[in-house]
C-alpha positions, 0 to 999 in steps of 0.5 A: 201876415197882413200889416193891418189883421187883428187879433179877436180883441181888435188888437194889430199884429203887426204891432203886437209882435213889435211890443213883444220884440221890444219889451222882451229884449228889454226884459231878457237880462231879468232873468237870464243877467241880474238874475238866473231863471231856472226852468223845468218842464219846458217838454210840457210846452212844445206838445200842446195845440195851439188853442184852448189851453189855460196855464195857471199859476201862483202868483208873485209880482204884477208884471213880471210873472207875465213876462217870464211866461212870454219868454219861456213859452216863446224860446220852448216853442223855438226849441230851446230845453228849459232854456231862454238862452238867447233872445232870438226866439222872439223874433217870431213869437206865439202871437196868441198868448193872453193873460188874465188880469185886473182891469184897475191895474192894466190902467195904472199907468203909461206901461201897464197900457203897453203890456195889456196891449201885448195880451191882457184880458182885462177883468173887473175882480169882484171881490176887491176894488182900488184897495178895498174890500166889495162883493159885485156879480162877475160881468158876462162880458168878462167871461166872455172875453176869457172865451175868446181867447181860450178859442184863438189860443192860451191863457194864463191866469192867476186863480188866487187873484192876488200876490200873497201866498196861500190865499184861497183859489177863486172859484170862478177859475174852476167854473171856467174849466169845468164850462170850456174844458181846456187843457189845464197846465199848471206853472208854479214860480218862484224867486220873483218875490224876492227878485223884484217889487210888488209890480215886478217892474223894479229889480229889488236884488240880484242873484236870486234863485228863480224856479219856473216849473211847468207840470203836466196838464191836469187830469180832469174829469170836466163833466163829473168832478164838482167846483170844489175838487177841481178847485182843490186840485188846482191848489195842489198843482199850484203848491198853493194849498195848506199842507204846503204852508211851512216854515222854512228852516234859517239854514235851508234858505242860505243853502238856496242862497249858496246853491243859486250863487253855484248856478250863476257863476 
């Protein structure tokens, strides 16, 4: 590789895989240190080309869902079972991973400006602006960008454009699917939340249970299924559609909480 050669977006190589390097040792004892990520599905990983695949997920933290995602796709690609044990994997890591994310918040800041380097797809949101409610037409341009990169690899998006749990899922994500027709690979975490603050920059407590469940790419009929199907299929493979709203009992939560100190010590 070229010291100089460029990803589509003009993005340096070279300098993005020492990002990832730096950042990912950085981040490593987040989730397996402070904290124990726990991984299922990492199988799902390893047989997937290596273009035109779109992971999506709920969403938790800014920043730290991101790179939990760059740690696992790297160490199961380097042969590790649902394990990040190690952080070796990233010595060369998948350098055609991006993710979809907010304009506004990929310029918040010194760091955001590093990590949109690292494989942001920087969007203006339609529908929310500097904390406020708007209602503006999606640019071409943004689309265009999700394009490219689907094209030179995979992307990770967050359908529900937000945080908070169980908010609706924005069309725009199935207008996607249905327009490129990518292998559609749904990743359900958890534990974040509770692990860091909004940002998921900042460690808000330790010994938290993490779960990163990778499930089986979709089944998706891209000429026939309508916007709303596929939107309802994405709510359910996410675990992000109504029926999954419940209120969890006091004392399955100290279980988890029992279960998680087993698995750390």
């Amino acid at each position: 590789m070229g010291l100089l050669k460029k990803n589509p977006f003009g993005h340096i190589l070279f300098l993005k895989k020492w990002l990832i390097r730096i950042l990912g040792v950085l981040t490593h004892g987040r989730f397996r240190g402070f904290n124990e990520l726990h991984i299922e599905g990492s199988e799902f990983i390893t047989d997937l080309p290596d273009t035109n695949v779109l992971f999506i997920s709920n969403h938790q933290t800014y920043f730290a869902d991101v790179v939990a995602m760059f740690h696992v796709f790297n160490a199961s690609l380097s042969g590790r079972v649902d394990s990040i044990k190690n952080v070796g994997y990233l010595w060369n890591p998948k350098l055609n991973v991006y993710y979809v994310a907010a304009k506004e918040t990929m310029k918040s800041g010194f760091l955001p400006k590093i990590l949109a380097y690292v494989g942001s797809i920087s969007i203006e949101r339609t529908w929310r602006a500097e904390g406020k409610d708007v209602n503006r037409k999606v640019k071409f341009s943004d689309i265009s960008n999700i394009s490219k990169a689907l094209d030179d690899g995979w992307v990770i998006t967050f359908p529900q454009g937000t945080t908070t749990p169980f908010k609706p899922i924005r069309k725009g994500t199935a207008h996607i699917i249905k327009r490129y027709k990518p292998i559609v690979v749904p990743i359900v975490i958890d534990g974040f939340r509770r692990s860091f603050d909004k940002k998921g920059l900042r460690i808000k407590k330790k010994n938290i249970f993490q779960s990163f469940e990778i499930k089986k790419p979709l089944d998706i009929d891209y000429d026939n299924e309508t916007i709303d199907e596929i939107v309802e299929k994405i709510e359910y493979a996410i675990e992000q559609h109504p029926s999954f709203l419940k209120v969890i009992p006091q004392e399955e939560l100290e279980a988890r909480e029992e279960l998680n100190k087993q698995r750390k010590w």
